[in-house]
MOPAC internal coordinates of N, CA, C and O (Angstrom, degrees):
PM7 1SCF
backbone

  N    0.0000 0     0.00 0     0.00 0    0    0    0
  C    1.4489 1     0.00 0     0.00 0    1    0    0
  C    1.5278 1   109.15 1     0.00 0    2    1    0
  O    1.2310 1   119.02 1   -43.74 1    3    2    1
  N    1.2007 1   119.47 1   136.26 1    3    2    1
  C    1.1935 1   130.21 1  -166.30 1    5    3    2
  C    1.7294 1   102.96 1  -125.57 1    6    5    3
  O    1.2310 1   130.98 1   -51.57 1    7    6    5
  N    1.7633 1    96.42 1   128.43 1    7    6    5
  C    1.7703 1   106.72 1  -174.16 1    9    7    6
  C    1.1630 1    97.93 1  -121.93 1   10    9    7
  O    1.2310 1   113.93 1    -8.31 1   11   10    9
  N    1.3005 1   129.09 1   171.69 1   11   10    9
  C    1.1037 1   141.10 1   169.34 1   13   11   10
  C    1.5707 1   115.50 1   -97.76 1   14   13   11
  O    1.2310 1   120.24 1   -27.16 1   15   14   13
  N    1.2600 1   117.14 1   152.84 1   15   14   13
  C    1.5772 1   120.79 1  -179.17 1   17   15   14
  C    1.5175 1   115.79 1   -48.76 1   18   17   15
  O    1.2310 1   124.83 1   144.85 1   19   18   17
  N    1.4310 1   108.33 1   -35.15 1   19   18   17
  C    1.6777 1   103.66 1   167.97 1   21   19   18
  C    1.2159 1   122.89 1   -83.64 1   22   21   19
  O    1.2310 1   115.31 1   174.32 1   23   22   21
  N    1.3670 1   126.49 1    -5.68 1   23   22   21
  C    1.8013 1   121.77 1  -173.43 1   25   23   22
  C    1.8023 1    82.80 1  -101.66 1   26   25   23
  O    1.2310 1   109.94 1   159.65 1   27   26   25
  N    1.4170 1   136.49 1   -20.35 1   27   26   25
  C    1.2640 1   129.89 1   179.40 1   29   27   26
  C    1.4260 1   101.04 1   -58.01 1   30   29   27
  O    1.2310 1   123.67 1   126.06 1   31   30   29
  N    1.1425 1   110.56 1   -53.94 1   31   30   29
  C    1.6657 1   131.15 1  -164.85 1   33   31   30
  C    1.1936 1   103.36 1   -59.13 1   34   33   31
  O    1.2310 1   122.15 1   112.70 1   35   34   33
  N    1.2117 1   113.48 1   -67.30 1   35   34   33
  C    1.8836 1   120.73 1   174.49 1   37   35   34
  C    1.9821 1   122.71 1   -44.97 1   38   37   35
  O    1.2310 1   138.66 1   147.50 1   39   38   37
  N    1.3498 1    81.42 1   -32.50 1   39   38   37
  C    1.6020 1    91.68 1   168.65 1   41   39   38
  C    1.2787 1   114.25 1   -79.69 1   42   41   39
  O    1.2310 1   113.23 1   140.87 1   43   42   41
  N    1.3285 1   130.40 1   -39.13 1   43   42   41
  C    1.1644 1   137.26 1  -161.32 1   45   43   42
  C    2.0679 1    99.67 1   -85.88 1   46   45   43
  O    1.2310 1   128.88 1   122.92 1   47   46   45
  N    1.0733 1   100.51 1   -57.08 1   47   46   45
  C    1.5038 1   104.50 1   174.42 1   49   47   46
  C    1.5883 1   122.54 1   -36.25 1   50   49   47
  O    1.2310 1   133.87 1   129.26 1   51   50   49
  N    1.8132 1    90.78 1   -50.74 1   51   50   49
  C    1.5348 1   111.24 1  -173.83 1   53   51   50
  C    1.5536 1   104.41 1   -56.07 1   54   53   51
  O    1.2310 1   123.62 1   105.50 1   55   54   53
  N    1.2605 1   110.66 1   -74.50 1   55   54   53
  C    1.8566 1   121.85 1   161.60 1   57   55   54
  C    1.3949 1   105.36 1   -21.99 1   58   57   55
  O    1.2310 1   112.82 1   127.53 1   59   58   57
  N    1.5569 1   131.16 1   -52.47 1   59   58   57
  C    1.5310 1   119.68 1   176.93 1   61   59   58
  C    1.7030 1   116.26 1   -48.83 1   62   61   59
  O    1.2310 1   133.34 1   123.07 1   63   62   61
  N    1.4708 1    91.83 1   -56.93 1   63   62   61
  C    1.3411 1   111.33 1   174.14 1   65   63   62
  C    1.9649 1   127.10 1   -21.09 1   66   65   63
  O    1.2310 1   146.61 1   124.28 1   67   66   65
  N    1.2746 1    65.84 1   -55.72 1   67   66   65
  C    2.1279 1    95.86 1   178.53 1   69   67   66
  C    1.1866 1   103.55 1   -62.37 1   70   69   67
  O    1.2310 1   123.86 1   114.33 1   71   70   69
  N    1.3273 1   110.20 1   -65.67 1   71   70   69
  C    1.4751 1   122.27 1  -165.85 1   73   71   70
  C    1.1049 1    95.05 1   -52.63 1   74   73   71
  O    1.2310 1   110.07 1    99.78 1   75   74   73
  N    1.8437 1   136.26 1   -80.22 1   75   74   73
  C    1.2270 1   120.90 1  -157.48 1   77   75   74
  C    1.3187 1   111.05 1   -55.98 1   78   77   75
  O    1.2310 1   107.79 1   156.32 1   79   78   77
  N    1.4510 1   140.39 1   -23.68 1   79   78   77
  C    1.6323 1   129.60 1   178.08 1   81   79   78
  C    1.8069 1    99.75 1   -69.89 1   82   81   79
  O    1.2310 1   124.32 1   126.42 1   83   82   81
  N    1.5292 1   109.31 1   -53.58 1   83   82   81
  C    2.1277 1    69.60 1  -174.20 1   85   83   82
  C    1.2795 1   104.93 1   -94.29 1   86   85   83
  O    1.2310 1   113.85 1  -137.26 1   87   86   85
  N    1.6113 1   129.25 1    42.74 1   87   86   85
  C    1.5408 1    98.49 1   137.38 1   89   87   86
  C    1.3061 1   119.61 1   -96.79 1   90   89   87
  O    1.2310 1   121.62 1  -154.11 1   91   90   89
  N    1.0901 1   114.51 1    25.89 1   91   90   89
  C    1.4630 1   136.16 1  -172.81 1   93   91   90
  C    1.2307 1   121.17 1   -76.04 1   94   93   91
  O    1.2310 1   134.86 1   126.49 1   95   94   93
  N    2.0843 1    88.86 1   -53.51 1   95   94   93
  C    1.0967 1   114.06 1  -130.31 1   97   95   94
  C    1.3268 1    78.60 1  -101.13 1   98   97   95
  O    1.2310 1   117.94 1   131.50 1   99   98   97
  N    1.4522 1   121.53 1   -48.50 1   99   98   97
  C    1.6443 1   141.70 1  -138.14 1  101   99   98
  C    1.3557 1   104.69 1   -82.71 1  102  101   99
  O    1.2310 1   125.92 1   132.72 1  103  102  101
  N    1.6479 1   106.24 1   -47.28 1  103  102  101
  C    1.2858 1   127.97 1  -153.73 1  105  103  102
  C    1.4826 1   116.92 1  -120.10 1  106  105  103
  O    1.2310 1   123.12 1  -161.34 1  107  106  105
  N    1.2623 1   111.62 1    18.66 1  107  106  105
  C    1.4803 1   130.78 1  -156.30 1  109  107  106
  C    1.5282 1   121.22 1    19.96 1  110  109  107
  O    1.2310 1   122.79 1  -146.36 1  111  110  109
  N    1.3582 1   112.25 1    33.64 1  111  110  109
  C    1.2281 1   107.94 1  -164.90 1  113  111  110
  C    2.2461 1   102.10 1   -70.21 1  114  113  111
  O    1.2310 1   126.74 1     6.30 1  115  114  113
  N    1.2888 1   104.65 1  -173.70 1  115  114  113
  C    1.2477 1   103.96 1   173.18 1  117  115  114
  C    1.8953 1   103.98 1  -114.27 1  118  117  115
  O    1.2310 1   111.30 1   -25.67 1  119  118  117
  N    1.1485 1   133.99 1   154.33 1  119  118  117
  C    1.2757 1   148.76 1  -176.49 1  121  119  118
  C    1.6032 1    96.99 1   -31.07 1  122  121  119
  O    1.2310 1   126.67 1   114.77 1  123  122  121
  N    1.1474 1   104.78 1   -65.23 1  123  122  121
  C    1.7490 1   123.38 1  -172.97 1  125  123  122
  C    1.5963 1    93.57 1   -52.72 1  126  125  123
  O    1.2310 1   118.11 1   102.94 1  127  126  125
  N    0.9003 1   121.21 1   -77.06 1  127  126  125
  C    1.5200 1   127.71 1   167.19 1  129  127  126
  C    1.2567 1   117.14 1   -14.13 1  130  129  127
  O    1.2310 1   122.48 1   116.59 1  131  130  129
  N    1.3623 1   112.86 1   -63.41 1  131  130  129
  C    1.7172 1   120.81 1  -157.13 1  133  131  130
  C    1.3505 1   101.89 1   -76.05 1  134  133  131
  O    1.2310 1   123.22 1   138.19 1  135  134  133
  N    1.6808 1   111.42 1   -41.81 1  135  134  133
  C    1.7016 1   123.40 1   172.60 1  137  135  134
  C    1.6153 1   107.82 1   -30.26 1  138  137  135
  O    1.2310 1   136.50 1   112.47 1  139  138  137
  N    1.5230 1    85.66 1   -67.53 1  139  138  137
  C    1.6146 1    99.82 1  -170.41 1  141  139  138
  C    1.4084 1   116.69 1   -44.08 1  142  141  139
  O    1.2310 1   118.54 1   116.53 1  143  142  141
  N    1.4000 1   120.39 1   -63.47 1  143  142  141
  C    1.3895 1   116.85 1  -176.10 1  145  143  142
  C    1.9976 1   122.96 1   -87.29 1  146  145  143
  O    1.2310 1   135.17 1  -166.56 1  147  146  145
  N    1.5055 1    88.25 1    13.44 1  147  146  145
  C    1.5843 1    77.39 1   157.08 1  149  147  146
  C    1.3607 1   105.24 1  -107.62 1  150  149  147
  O    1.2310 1   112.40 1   154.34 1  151  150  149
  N    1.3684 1   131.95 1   -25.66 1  151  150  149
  C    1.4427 1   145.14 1  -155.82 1  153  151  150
  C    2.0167 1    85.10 1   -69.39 1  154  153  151
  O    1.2310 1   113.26 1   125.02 1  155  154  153
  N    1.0890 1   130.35 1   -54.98 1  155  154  153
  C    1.7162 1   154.50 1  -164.64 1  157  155  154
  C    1.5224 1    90.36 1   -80.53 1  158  157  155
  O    1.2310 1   110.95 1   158.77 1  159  158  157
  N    1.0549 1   134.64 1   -21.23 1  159  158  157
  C    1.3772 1   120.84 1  -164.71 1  161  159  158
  C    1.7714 1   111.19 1   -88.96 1  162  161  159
  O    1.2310 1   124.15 1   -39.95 1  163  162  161
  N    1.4415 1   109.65 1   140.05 1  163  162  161
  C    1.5609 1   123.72 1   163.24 1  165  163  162
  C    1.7109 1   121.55 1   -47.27 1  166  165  163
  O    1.2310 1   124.97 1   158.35 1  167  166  165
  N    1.8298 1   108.05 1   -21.65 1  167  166  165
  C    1.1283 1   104.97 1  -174.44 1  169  167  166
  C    1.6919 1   101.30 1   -92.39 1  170  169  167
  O    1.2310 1   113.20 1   159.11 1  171  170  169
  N    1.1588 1   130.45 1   -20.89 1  171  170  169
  C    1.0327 1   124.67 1  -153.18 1  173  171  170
  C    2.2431 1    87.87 1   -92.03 1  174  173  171
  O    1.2310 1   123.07 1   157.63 1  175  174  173
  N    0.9169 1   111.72 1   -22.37 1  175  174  173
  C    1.5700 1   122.41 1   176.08 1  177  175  174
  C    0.8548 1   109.39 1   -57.64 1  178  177  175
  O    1.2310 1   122.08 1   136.36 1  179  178  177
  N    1.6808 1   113.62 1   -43.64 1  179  178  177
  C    1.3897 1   115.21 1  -171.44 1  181  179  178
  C    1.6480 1   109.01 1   -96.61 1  182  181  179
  O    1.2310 1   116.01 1   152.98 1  183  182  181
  N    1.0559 1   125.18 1   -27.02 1  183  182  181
  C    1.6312 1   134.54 1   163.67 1  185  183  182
  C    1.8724 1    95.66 1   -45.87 1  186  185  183
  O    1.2310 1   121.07 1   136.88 1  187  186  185
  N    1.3734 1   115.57 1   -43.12 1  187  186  185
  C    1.2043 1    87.65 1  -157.66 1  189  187  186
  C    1.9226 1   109.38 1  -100.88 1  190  189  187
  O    1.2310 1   119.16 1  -166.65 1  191  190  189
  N    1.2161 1   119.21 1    13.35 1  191  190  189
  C    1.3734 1   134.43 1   175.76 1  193  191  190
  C    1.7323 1   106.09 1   -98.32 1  194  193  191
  O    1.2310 1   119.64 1   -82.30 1  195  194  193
  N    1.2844 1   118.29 1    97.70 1  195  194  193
  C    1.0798 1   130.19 1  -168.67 1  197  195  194
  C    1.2334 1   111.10 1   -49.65 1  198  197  195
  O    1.2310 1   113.30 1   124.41 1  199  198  197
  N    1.4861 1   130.27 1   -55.59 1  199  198  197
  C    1.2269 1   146.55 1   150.18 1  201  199  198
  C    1.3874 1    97.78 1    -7.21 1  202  201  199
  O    1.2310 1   103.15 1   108.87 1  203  202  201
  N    0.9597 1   148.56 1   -71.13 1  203  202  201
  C    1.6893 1   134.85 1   176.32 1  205  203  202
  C    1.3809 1   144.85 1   -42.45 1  206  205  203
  O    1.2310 1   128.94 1   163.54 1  207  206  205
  N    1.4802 1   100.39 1   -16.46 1  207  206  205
  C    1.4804 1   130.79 1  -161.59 1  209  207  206
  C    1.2771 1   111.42 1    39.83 1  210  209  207
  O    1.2310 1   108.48 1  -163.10 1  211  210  209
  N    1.1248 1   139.15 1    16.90 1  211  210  209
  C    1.3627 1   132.73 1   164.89 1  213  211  210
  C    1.0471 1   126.13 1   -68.57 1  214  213  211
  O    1.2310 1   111.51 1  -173.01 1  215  214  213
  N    1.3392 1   133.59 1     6.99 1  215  214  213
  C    1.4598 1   140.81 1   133.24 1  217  215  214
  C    1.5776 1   124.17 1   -47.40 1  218  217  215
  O    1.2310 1   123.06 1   162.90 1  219  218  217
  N    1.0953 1   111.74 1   -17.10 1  219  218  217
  C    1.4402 1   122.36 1  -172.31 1  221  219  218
  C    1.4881 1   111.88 1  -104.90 1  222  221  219
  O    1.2310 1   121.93 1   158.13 1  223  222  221
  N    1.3495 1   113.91 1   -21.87 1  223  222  221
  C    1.4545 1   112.11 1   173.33 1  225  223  222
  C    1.5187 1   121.97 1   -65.38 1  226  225  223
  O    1.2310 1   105.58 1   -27.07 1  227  226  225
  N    1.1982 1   144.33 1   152.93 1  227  226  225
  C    1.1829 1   119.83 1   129.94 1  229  227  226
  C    1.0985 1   155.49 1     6.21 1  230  229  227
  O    1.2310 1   105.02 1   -55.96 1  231  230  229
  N    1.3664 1   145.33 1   124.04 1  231  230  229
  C    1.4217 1   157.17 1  -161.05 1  233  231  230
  C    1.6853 1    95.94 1   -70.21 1  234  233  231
  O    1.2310 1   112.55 1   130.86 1  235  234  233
  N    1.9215 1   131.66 1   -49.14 1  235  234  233
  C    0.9816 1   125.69 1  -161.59 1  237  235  234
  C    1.3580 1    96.45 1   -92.35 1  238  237  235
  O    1.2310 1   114.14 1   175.45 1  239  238  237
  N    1.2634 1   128.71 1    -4.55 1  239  238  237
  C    1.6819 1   123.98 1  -176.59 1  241  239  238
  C    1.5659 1   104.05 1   -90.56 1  242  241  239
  O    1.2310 1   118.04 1   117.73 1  243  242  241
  N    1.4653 1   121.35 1   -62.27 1  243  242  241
  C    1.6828 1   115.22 1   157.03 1  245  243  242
  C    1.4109 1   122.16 1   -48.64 1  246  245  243
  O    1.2310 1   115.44 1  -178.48 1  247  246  245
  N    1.1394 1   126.26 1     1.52 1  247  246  245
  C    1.7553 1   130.45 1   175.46 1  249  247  246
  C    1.8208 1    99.77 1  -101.84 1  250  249  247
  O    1.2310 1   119.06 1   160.30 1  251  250  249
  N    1.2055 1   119.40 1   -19.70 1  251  250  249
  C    1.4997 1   121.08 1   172.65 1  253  251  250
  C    1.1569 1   100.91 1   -76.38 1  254  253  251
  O    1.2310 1   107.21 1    95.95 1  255  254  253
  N    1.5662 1   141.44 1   -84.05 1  255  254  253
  C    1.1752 1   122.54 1   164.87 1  257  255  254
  C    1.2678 1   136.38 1   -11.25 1  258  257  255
  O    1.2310 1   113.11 1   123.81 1  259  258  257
  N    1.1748 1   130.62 1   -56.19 1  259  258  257
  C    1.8108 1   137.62 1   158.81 1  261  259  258
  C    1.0410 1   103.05 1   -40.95 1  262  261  259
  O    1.2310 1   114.24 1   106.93 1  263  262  261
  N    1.3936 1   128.51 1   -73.07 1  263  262  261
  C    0.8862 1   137.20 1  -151.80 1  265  263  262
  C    2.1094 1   117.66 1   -60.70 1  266  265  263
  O    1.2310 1   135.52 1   137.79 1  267  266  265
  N    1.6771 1    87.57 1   -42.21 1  267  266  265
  C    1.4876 1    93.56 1  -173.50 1  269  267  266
  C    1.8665 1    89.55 1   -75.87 1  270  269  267
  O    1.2310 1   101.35 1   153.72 1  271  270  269
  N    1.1418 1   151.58 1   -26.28 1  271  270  269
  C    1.5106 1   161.24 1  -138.86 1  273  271  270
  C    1.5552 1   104.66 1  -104.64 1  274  273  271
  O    1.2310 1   125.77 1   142.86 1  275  274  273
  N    1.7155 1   106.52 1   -37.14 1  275  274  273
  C    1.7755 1   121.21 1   156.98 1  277  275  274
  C    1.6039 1    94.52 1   -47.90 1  278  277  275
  O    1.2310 1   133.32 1    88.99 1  279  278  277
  N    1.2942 1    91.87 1   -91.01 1  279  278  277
  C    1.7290 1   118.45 1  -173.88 1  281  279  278
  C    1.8384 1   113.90 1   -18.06 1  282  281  279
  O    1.2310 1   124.65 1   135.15 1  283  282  281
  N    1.0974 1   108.67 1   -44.85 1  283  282  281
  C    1.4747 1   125.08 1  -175.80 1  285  283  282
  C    1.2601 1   113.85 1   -77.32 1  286  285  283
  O    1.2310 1   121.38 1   135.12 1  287  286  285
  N    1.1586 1   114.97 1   -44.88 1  287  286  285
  C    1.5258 1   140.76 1   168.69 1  289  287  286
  C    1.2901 1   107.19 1   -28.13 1  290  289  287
  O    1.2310 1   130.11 1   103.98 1  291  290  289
  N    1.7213 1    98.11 1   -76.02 1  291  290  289
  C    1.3576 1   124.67 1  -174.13 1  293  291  290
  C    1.9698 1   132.54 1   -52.00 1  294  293  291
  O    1.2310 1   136.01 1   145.02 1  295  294  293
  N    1.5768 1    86.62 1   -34.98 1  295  294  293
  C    1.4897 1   103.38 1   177.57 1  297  295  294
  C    1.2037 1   103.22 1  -102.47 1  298  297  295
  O    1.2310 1   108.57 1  -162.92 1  299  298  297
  N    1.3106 1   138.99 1    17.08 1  299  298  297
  C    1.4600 1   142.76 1   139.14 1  301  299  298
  C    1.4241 1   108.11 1   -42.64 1  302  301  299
  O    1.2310 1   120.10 1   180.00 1  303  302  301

């Protein structure tokens, strides 16, 4: 399937979108907060390299990744 550079974008944005509401939601973070650590995050690198197709997944399937990449982070 073939997208164009702007429906990539729109997908990719939208997926931001998500993400920052449940770390909101999930993780009680605050907006400023949630920005920050998806903006810094490995998943969001890879969300945005098409080559991964992780643009195409799900909002709660790219939020597992974050989420386990928080988690890992943390017990570093």
């Amino acid at each position: 399937m073939n997208i164009t550079d702007k429906e990539l974008k729109y997908m990719i944005e939208c997926a931001m979108r998500d993400l920052t509401e449940m770390l909101v939601e999930k993780r009680q973070m605050t907006v400023k907060e949630a920005l920050r650590t998806l903006y810094t995050s490995d998943t969001l690198k890879a969300l945005k390299m098409p080559a991964t197709g992780l643009y195409h997944q799900s909002s709660q399937y790219i939020y597992s990744f974050l989420d386990n990449e928080i988690t890992t982070a943390r017990m570093a």
